[in-house]
C-alpha positions in Angstrom: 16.6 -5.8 2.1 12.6 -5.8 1.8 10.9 -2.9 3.2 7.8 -2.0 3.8 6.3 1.7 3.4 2.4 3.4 3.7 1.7 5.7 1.6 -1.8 8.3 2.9 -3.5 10.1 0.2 -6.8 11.9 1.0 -10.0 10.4 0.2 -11.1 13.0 -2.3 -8.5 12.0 -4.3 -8.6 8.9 -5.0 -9.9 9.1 -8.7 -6.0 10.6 -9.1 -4.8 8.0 -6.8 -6.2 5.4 -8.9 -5.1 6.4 -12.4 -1.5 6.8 -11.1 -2.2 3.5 -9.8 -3.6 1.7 -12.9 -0.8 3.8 -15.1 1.5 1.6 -17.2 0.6 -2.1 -15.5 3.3 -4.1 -17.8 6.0 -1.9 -17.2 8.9 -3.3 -15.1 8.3 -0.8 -11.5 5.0 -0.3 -12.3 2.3 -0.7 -9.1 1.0 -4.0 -10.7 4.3 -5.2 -11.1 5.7 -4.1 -7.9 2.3 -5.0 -5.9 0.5 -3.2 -3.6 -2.5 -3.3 -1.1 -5.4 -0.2 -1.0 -6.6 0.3 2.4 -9.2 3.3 3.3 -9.0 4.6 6.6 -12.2 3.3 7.9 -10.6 -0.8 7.2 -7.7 0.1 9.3 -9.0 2.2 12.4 -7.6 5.0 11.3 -9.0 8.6 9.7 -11.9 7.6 7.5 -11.0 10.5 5.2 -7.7 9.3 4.0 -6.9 6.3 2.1 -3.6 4.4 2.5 -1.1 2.6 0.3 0.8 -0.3 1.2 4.1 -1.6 -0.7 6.8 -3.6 -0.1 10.5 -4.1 -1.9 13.5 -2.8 -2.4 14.7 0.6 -1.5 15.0 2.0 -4.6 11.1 0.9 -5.5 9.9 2.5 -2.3 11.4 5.7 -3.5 10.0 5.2 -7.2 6.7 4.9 -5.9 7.0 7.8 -3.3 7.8 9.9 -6.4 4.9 8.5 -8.3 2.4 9.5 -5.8 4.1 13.4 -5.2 1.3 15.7 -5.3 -1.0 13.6 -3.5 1.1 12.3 -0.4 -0.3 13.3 3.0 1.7 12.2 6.4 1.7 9.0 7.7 2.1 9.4 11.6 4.1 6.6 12.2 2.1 5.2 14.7 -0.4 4.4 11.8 2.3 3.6 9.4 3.3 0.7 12.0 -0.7 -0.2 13.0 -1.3 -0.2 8.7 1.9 -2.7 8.2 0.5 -5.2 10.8 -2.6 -5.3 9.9 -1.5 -6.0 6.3 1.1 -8.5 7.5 -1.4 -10.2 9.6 -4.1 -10.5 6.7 -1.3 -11.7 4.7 0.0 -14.5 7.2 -3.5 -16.0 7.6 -4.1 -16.4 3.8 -0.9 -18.1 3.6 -1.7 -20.2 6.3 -5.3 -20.7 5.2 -3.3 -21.5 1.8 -1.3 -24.5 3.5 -4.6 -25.6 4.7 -6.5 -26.1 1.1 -3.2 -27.2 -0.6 -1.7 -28.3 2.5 
């Protein structure tokens, strides 16, 4: 079953963030390989100071990437877990849809 999890990190670390993210790209659970979607705060009416990670998959992936990111996780509330995941889902919905249209 696919879930969907969002990871915060705070802003001043997103030079971290990003190396952990960039780390390994060909390897099989890597974040390229797994996919993800980098929000800040400030993109997703939330706290401008925090940035947020978005993946989907598997459980066992979720929890890879959770461990990954140890050491820089702050709490999601999930109130802005759930506003995060529809936003996401939305943006991802219309370019499907705006897909169909061009290719149609």
């Amino acid at each position: 079953m696919k879930m969907k999890k969002v990871f915060g990190i705070e802003m001043e670390k997103k030079k971290e963030l990003l190396a952990v993210l960039d780390a390994d790209p060909y390897a099989k659970d890597s974040f390229a390989m797994i996919g993800y979607k980098l929000k800040e705060g400030s993109q997703v009416g939330a706290d401008g100071k925090m940035l947020y990670v978005y993946v989907s998959g598997d459980e066992e992936s979720i929890k890879k990437v959770g461990k990954r990111l140890e050491g820089l996780l702050v709490e999601v509330p999930s109130e802005t877990e759930e506003k995060i995941i529809a936003i996401i889902t939305d943006e991802e919905d219309k370019a499907a849809t705006g897909m169909g249209d061009i290719f149609g």
